[in-house]
C-alpha positions in Angstrom: 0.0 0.0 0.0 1.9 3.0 -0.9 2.1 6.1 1.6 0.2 8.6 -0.4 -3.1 5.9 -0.3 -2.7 5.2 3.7 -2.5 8.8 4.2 -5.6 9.5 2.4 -7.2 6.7 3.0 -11.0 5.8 2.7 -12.2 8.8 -0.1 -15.0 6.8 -0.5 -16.2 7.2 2.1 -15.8 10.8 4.3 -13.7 9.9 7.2 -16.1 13.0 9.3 -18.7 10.6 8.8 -17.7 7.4 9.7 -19.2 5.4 12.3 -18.2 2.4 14.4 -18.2 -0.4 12.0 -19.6 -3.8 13.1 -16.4 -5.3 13.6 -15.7 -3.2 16.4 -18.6 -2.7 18.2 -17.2 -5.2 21.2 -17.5 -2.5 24.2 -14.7 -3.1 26.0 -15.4 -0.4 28.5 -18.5 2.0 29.1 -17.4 4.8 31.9 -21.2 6.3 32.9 -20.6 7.5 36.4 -24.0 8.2 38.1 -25.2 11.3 38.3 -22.3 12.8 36.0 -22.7 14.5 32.4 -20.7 12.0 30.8 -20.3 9.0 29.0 -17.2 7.4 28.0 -17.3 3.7 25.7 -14.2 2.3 24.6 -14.8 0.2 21.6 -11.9 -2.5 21.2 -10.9 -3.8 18.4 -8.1 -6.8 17.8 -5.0 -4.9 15.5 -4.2 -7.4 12.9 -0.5 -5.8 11.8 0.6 -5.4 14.8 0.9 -4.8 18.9 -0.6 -0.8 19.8 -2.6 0.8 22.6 -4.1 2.3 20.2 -8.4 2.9 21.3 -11.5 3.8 19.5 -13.9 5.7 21.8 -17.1 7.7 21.5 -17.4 10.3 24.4 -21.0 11.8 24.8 -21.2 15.5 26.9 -24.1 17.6 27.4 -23.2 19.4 24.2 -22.9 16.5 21.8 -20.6 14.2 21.3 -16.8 13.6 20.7 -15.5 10.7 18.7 -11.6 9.6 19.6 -9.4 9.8 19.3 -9.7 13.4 19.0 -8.0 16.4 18.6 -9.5 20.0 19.8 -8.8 23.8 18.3 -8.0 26.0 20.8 -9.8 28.9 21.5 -8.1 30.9 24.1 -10.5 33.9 24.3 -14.0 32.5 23.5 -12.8 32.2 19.5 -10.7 30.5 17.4 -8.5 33.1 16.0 -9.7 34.1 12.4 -12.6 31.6 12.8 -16.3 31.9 13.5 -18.6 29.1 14.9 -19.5 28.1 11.3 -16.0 27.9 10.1 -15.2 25.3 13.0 -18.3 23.7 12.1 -17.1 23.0 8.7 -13.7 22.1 9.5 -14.9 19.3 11.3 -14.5 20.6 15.0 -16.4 18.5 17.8 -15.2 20.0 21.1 -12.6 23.0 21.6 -10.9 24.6 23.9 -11.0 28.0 25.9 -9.0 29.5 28.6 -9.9 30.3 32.0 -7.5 32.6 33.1 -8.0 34.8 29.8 -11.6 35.0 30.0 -11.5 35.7 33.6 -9.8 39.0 32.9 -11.2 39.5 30.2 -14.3 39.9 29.7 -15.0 38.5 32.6 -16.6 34.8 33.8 -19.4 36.6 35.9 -20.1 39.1 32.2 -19.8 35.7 30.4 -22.4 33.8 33.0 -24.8 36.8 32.8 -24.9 36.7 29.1 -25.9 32.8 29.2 -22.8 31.1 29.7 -20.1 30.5 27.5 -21.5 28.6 24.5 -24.2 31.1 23.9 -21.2 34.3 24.5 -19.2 32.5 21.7 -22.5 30.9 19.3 -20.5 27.8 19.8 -23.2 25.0 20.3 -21.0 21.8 20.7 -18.3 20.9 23.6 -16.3 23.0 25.2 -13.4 21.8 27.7 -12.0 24.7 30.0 -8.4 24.9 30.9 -8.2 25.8 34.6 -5.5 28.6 34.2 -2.6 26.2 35.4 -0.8 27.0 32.2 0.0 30.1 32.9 2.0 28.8 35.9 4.3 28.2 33.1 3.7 30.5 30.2 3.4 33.9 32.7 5.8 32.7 35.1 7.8 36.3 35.4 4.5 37.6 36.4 2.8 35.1 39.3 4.3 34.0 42.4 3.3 30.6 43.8 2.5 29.3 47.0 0.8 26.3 48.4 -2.7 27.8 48.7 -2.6 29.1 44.9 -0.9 31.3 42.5 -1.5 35.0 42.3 -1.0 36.9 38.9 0.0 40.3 37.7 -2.2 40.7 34.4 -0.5 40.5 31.2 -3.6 43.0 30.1 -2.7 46.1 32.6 -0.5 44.8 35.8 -3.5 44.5 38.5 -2.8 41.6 41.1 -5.1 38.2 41.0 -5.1 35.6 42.9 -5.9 31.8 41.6 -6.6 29.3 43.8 -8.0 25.7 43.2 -11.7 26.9 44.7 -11.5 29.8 42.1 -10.7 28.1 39.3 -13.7 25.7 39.7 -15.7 28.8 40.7 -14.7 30.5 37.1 -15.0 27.4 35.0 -18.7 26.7 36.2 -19.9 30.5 35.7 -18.5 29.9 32.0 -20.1 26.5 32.1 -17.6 24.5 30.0 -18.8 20.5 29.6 -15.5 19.7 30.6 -13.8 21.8 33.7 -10.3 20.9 34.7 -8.4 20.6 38.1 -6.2 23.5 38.7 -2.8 21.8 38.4 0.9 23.1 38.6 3.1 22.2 35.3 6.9 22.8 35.0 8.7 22.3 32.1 9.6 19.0 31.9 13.3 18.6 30.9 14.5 22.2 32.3 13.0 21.5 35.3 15.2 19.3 38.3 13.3 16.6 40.0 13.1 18.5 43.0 11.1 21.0 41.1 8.7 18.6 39.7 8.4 16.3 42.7 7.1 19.8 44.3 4.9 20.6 41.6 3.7 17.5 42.0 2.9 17.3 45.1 1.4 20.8 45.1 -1.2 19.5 42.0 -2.1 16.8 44.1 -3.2 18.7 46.8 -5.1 20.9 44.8 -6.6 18.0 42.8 -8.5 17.2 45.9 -9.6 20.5 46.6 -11.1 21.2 43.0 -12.7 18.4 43.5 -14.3 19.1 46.6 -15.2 22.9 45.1 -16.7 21.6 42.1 -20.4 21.7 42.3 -22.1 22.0 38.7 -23.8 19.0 37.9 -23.8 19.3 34.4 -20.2 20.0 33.8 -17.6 16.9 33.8 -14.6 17.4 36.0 -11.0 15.9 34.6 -8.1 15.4 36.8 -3.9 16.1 36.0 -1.3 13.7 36.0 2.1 15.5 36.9 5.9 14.2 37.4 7.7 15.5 34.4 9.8 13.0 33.0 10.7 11.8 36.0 9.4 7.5 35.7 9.1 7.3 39.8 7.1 10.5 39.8 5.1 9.7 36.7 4.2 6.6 38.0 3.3 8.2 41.5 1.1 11.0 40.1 -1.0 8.4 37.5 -2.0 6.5 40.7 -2.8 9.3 43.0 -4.8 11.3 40.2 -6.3 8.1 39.4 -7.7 6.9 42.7 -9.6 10.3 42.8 -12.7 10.5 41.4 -12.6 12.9 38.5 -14.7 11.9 35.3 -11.4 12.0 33.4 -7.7 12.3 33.1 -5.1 14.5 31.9 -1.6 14.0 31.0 -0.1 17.3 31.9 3.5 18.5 32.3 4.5 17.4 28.5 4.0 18.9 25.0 6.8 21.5 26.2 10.9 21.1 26.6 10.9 17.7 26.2 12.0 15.2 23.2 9.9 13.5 21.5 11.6 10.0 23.0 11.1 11.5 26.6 7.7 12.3 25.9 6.6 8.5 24.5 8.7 7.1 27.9 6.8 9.3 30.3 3.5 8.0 28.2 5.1 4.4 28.7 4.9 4.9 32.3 1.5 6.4 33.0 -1.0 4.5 29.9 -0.1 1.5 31.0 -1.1 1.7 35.1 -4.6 3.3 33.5 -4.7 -0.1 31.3 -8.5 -1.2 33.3 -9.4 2.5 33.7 -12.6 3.2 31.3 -12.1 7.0 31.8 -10.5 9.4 29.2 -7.5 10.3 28.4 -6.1 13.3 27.7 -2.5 14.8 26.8 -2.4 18.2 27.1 -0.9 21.2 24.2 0.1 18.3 21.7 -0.9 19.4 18.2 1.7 18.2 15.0 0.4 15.3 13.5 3.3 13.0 14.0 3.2 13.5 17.6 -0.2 12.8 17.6 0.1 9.9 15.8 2.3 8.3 19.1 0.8 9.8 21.2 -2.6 7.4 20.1 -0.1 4.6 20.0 0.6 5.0 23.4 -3.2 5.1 24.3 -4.5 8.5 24.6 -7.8 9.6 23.6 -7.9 13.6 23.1 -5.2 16.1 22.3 -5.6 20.2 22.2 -2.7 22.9 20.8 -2.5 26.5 18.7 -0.4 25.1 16.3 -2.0 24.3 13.3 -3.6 27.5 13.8 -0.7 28.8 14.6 1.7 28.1 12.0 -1.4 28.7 9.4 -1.5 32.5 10.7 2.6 33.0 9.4 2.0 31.5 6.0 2.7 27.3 6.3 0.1 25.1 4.9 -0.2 21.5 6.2 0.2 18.4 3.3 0.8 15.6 3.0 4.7 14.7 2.9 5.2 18.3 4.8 4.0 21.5 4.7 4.2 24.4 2.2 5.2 28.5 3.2 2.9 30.3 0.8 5.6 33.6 1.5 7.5 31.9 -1.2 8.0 33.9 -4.4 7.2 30.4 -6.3 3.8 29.8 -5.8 2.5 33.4 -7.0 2.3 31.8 -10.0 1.0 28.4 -8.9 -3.3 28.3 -9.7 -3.4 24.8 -8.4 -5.1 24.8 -4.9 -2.7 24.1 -1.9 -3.9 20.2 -1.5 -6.0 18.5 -3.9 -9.0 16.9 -3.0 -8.9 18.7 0.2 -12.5 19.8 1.4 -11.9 23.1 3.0 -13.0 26.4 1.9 -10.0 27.6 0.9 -8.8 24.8 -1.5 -11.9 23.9 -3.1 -12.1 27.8 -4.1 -8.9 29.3 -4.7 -5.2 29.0 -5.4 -2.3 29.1 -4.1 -1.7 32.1 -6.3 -4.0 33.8 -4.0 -3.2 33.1 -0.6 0.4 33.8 -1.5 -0.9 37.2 -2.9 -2.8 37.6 0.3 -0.3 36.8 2.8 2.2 39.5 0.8 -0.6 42.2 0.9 -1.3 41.5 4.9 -4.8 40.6 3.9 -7.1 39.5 7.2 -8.9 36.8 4.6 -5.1 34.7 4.3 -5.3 34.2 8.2 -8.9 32.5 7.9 -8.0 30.5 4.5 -4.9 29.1 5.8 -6.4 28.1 9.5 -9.2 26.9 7.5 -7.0 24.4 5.7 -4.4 23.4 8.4 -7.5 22.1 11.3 -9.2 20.6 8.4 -6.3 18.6 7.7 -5.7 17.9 11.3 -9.1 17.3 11.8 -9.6 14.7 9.0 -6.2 13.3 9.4 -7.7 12.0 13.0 -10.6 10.7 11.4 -8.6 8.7 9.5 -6.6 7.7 12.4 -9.9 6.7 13.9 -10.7 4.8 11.0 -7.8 3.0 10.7 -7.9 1.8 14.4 -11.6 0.1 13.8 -10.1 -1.7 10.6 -7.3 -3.1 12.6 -4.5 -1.6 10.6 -3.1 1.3 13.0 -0.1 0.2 12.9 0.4 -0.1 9.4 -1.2 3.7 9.2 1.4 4.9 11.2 4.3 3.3 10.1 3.3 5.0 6.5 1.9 8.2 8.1 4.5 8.8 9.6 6.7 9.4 6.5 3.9 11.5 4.9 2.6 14.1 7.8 4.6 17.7 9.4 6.8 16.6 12.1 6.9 19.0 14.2 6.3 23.2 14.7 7.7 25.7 12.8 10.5 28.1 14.0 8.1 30.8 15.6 6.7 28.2 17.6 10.3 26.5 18.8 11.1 29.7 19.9 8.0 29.5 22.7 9.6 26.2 23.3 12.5 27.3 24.0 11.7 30.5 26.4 9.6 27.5 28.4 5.9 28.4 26.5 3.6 25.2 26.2 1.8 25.4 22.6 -2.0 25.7 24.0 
């Protein structure tokens, strides 16, 4: 089977649309909690080229529903950037993400609650997952000081003092009223960081994972919990069990998707998957977004992923394709009228060329930013379904192994600077 075919596998058929074939409707594990607003069924399925933890799930929230693996655009400030609702729609979004800390300053959760809640603010009528505002641990950490009670902030905005503890993050995140809320957690970055620092940042998220838990109150929002320990194997190991014996309605991987390699991100994975192997609850790894990364990261057993950077890199010019990616700031393709992927079922390649993006992004025209985000989370977005596809058929393996030679590898410069300076890509 040659790469180009495994890649874009199934045209019959539109991988969006695909369902649960009969083959793999052996439930090998339904997580229904009473009383919670989720449902979580893990639908095995027997690989035939090859050993993977590789799962097929279908995750139901009050919003609709989320087929997984998954991955989720990021919407930091109640939007997408250059996106509206029916853009995401078409794209192929399920579920998205939004920031608490941003929307807590501004405009506000208690503006946001008054005005219905955060789906109606946004006209976003599908999932939402909230991220407490534990990343900006990390990403502001010149402007917070942390303590064991909580974190307090100087604004990025204008400088006034905040203070963020576990109680307020749940307090935020159910007057936006997310489907998904998430335990106010402390990351570090994993390889810069000693394993005094992370053992203490681990530690400190496990305390506060009991107290978000104990603050949370909303009945109709799902609560996820935060594995921590870095790359550490002892603390990985320590952190998957304590967050696990808790009961949250889900689980993240946090503390990776920053600093680390690619190897020390698959061993940390290694460790934790692995003690969750008879846990029906979801999984999900935090700020991963390139394809190939995805693509081990569903090896290794997780179930949803969130980052910027397809939007990201879309916004300064690189288009997403098969066998890499494309800068359409290149003099050569002013010329070009074919459209950046053939075949591809976004707005921007079933209408124009590359010609005109290139003349867009050259004339610093708003419309390039939506074309090009347009096209990279519709490739991200279908290149899951066909992950998802390929994992019901059995052949996962054999997708990757091809994939893997066809698909971006990894961000662009602008975004391995954020790496570097200690930014995590959400």
């Amino acid at each position: 089977m040659s790469a180009d075919h495994v890649v874009r596998e199934a045209t019959a058929i539109s991988p969006r649309d695909t369902t649960i074939t009969a083959a793999a409707l052996a439930v090998a594990s339904t997580w229904a909690p009473p009383g919670r607003p989720l449902r979580y069924e893990v639908h095995a399925t027997s690989p035939q080229d090859g050993p993977t933890r590789a799962r097929r799930g279908h995750l139901t929230l009050p919003h609709g529903v989320v087929e997984t693996p998954a991955f989720m655009p990021v919407g930091t400030n109640a939007t997408v950037k250059a996106l509206d609702p029916d853009d995401l729609r078409e794209v192929g979004a399920t579920m998205i993400l939004s920031n608490t800390y941003h929307l807590y300053l501004r405009p506000g959760h208690q503006r946001i609650a008054s005005l219905g809640g955060l789906h109606r603010f946004m006209g976003w009528d599908r999932p939402i997952l909230t991220d407490s505002g534990g990343f900006q641990v990390v990403s502001l950490a010149d402007l917070r000081r942390i303590d064991d009670d909580g974190v307090t902030f100087r604004s990025h905005l204008d400088g006034s003092t905040h203070r963020f503890t576990p109680e307020h993050a749940i307090a935020v995140q159910e007057a936006l009223g997310s489907d998904v809320a998430l335990a106010l957690d402390h990351p570090v970055p994993p390889h810069a960081s000693s394993a005094a620092e992370v053992e203490d940042a681990m530690r400190r998220t496990h305390a506060w994972a009991v107290r978000s838990l104990e603050a949370h109150r909303r009945p109709d929002q799902a609560l996820f919990g935060i594995v921590q320990g870095g790359i550490e194997p002892d603390l990985r190991a320590e952190s998957t069990r304590q967050i696990a014996g808790l009961p949250f309605d889900g689980l993240c991987i946090g503390g990776l998707a920053g600093d680390e390699t690619p190897a020390q991100r698959r061993a940390a994975l290694d460790v934790a998957v692995p003690l969750l192997a008879g846990d029906p609850r979801p999984r999900y790894l935090m700020g991963l977004g390139s394809p190939l990364d995805m693509l081990d990261a569903v090896d290794a057993g997780i179930d949803l992923f969130d980052s910027v950077l397809p939007a990201r890199v879309a916004r300064n010019g690189t288009l997403w394709v098969p066998g890499g990616r494309l800068n359409m700031r290149n003099a050569r393709f002013l010329d070009d009228p074919r459209p950046v992927l053939e075949g591809c079922p976004c707005r921007l390649c079933r209408t124009f060329s590359r010609a005109y993006l290139a003349h867009l992004f050259r004339a610093e025209e708003l419309l390039a930013y939506r074309l090009a985000t347009c096209h990279n989370l519709t490739f991200t977005i279908d290149f899951m379904a066909r992950v998802r596809l390929s994992i019901e058929r059995g052949t996962f393996s054999e997708f990757r192994r091809e994939a893997a030679r066809r698909v971006p590898d990894g961000p662009e410069t602008v975004v391995e600077r954020d790496r570097q300076a200690g930014t995590k890509l959400r």
